[in-house]
N, CA, C and O of each residue as an XYZ file, in Angstrom:
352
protein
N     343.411    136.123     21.264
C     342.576    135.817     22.418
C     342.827    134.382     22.899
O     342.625    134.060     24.070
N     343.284    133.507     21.944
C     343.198    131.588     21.943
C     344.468    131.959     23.200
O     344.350    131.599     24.371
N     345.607    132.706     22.684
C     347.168    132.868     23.223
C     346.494    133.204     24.713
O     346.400    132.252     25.488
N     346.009    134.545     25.160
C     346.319    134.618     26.388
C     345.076    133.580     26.940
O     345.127    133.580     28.170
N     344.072    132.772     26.487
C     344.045    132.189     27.552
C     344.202    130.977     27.584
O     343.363    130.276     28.150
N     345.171    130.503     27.060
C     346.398    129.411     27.074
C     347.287    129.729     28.121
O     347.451    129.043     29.129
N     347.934    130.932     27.819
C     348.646    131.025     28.545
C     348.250    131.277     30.260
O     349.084    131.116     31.151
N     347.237    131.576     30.432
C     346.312    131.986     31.630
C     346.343    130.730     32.430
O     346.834    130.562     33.546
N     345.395    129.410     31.239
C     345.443    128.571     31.591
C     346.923    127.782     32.426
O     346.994    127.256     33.536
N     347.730    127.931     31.612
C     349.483    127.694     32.044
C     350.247    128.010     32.821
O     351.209    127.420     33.312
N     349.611    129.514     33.043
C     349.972    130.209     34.812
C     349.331    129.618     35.905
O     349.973    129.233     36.882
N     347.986    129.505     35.808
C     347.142    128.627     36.834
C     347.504    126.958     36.991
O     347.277    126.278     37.992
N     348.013    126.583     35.953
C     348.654    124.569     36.236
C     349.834    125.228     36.531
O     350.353    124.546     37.414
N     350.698    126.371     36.237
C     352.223    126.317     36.895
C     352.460    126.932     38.094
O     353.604    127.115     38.510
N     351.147    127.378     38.879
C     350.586    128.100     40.689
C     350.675    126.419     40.910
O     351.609    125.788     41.404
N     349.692    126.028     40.503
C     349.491    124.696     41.302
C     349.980    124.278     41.689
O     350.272    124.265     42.884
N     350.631    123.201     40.088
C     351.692    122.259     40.401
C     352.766    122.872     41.531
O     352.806    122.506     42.706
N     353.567    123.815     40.963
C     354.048    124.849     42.381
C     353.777    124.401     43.997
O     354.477    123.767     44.787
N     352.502    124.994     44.114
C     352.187    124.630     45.465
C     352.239    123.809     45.512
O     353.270    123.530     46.123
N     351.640    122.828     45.178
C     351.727    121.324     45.559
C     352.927    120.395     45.944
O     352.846    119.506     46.792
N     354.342    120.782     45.039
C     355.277    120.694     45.314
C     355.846    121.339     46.335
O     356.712    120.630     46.849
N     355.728    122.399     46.858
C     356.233    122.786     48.239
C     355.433    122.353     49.637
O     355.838    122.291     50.797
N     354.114    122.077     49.038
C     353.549    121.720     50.381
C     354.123    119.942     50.831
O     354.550    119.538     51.913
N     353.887    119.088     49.357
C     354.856    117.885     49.549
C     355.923    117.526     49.894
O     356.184    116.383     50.267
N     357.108    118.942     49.783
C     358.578    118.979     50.029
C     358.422    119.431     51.555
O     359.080    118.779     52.366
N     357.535    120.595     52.094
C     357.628    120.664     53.708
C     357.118    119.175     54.479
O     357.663    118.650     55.449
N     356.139    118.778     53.874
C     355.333    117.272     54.479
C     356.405    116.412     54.961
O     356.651    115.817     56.010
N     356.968    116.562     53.795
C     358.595    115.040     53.996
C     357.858    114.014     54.030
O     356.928    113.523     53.389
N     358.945    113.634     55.588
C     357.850    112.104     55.708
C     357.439    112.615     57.370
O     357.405    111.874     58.352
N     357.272    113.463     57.350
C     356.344    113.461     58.996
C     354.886    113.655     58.714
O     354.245    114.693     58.555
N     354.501    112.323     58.689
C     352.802    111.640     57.757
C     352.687    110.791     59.249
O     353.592    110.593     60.060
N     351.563    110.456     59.303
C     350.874    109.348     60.535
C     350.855    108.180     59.547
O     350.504    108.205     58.367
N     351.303    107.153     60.271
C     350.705    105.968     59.710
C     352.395    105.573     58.462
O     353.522    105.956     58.775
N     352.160    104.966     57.462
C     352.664    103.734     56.902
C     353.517    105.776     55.010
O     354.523    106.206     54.444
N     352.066    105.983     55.131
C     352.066    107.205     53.979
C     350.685    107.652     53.888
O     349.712    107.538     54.632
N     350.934    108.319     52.491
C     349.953    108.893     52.220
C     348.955    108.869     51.127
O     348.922    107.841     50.451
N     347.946    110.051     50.774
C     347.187    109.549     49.500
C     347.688    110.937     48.833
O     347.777    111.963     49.508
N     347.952    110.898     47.695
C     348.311    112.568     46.579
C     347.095    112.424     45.768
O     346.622    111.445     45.192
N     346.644    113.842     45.883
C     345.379    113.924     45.489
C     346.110    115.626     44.373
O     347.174    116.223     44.532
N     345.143    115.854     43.498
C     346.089    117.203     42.598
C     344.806    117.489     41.986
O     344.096    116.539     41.657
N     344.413    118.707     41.789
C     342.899    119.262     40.977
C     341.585    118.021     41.326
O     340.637    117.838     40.562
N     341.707    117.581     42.085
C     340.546    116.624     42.559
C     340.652    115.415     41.996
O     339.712    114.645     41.799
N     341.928    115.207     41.698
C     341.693    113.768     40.823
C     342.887    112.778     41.915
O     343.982    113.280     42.170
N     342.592    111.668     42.363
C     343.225    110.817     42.763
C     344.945    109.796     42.519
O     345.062    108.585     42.334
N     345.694    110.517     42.585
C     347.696    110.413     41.761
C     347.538    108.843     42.516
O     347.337    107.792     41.907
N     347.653    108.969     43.670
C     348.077    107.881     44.375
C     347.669    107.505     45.633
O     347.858    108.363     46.495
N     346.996    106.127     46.115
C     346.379    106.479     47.619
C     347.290    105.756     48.582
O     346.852    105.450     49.692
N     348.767    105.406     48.164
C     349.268    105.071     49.125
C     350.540    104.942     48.731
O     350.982    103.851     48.373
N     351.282    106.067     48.753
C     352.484    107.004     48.797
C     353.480    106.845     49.681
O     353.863    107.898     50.190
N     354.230    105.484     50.159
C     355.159    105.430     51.521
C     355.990    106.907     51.623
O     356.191    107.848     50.855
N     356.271    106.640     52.693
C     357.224    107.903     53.263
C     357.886    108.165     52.788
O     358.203    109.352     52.708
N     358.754    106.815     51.930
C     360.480    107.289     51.530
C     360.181    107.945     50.071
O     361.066    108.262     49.276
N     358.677    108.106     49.840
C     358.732    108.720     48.137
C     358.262    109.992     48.298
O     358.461    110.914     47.507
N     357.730    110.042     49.169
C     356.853    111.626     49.000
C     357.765    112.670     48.757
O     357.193    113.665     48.314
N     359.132    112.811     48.908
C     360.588    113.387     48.142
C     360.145    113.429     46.552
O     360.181    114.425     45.830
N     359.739    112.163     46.205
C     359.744    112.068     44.592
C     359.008    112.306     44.137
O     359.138    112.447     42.921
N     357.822    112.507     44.687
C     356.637    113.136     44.208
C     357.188    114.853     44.321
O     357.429    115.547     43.333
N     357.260    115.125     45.178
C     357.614    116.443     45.421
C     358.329    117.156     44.399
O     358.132    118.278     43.933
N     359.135    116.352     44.160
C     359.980    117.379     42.908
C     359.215    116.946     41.454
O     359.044    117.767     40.554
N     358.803    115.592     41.370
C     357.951    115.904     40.448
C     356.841    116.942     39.943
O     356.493    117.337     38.830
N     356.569    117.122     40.837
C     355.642    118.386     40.949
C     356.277    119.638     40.217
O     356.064    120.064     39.082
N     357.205    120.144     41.308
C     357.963    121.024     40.998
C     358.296    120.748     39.787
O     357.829    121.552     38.980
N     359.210    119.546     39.139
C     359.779    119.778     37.811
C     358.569    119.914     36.443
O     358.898    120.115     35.274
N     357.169    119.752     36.924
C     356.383    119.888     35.928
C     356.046    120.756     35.971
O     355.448    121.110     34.954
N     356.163    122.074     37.452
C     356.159    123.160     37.546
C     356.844    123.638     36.563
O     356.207    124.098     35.616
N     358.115    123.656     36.529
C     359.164    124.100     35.473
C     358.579    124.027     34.164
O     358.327    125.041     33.514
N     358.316    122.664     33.686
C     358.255    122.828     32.373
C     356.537    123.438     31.876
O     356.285    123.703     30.701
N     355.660    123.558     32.830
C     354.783    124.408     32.535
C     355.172    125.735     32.268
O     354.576    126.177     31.287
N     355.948    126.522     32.781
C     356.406    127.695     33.177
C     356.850    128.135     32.137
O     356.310    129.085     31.570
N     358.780    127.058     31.308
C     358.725    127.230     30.313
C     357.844    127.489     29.163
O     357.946    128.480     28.440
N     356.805    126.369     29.001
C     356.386    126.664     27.922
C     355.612    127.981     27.770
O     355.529    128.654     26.743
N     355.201    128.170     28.660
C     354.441    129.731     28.641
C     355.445    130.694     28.369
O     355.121    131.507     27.504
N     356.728    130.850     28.933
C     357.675    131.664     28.390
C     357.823    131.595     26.720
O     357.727    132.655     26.100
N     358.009    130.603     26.146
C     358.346    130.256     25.154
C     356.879    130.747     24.107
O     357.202    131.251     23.031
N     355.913    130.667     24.275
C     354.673    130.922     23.700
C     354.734    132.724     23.811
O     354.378    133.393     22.841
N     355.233    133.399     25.125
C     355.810    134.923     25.291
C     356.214    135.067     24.387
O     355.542    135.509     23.454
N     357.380    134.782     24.287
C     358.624    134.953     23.414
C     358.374    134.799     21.602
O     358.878    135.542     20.759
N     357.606    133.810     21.383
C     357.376    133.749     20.493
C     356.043    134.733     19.824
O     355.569    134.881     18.698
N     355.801    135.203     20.981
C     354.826    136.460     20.233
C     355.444    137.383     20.005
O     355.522    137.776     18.841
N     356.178    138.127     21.171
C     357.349    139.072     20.902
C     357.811    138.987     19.494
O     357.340    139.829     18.730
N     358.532    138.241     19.079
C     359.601    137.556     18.228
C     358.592    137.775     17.058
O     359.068    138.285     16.044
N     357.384    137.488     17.059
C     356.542    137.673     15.843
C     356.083    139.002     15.450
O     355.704    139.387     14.344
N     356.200    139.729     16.721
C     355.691    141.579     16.840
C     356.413    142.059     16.258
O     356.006    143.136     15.822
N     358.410    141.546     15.692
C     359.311    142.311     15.073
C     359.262    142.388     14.279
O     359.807    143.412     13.867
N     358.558    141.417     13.114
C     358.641    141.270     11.663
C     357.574    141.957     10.919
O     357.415    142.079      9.704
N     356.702    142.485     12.163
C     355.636    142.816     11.281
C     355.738    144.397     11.127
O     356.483    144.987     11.910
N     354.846    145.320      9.904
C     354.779    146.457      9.659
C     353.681    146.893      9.977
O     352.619    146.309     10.190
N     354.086    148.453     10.021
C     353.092    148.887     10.698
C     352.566    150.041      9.885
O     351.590    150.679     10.280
């Protein structure tokens, strides 16, 4: 029960982060003004983000997308992998 809602939990931070990264990667830099503020689950990243980074945020996102993703695969896999050894 702890497993799937870990892993639940891990699908829902790897939607996020996700979105967040694509909505930052369409944004670019067509922002009003100087930049911006990155805001993520209600908590405050950064309130003033110039133009030429919001690229780097963006894939940050995304790449923590990734490694959320992994690890949930890997927590899969390792149940699988544990389902073989056992008798039945």
């Amino acid at each position: 029960m702890n497993r799937i809602l870990l892993l639940s939990f891990l699908a829902l931070l790897t939607a996020t982060l996700a979105f967040k990264g694509v909505d930052l990667w369409s944004l670019g830099t067509n922002v009003d003004g100087d930049g911006i503020g990155i805001h993520f689950m209600g908590f405050e990243i950064n309130d003033r983000v110039p133009k030429a980074s919001i690229p780097v945020y963006a894939i940050g996102f995304l790449a923590s997308s990734l490694v959320t993703l992994l690890i949930g695969i890997v927590l899969i896999g390792g149940k699988f992998r544990g389902a073989e050894n056992e008798t039945y």
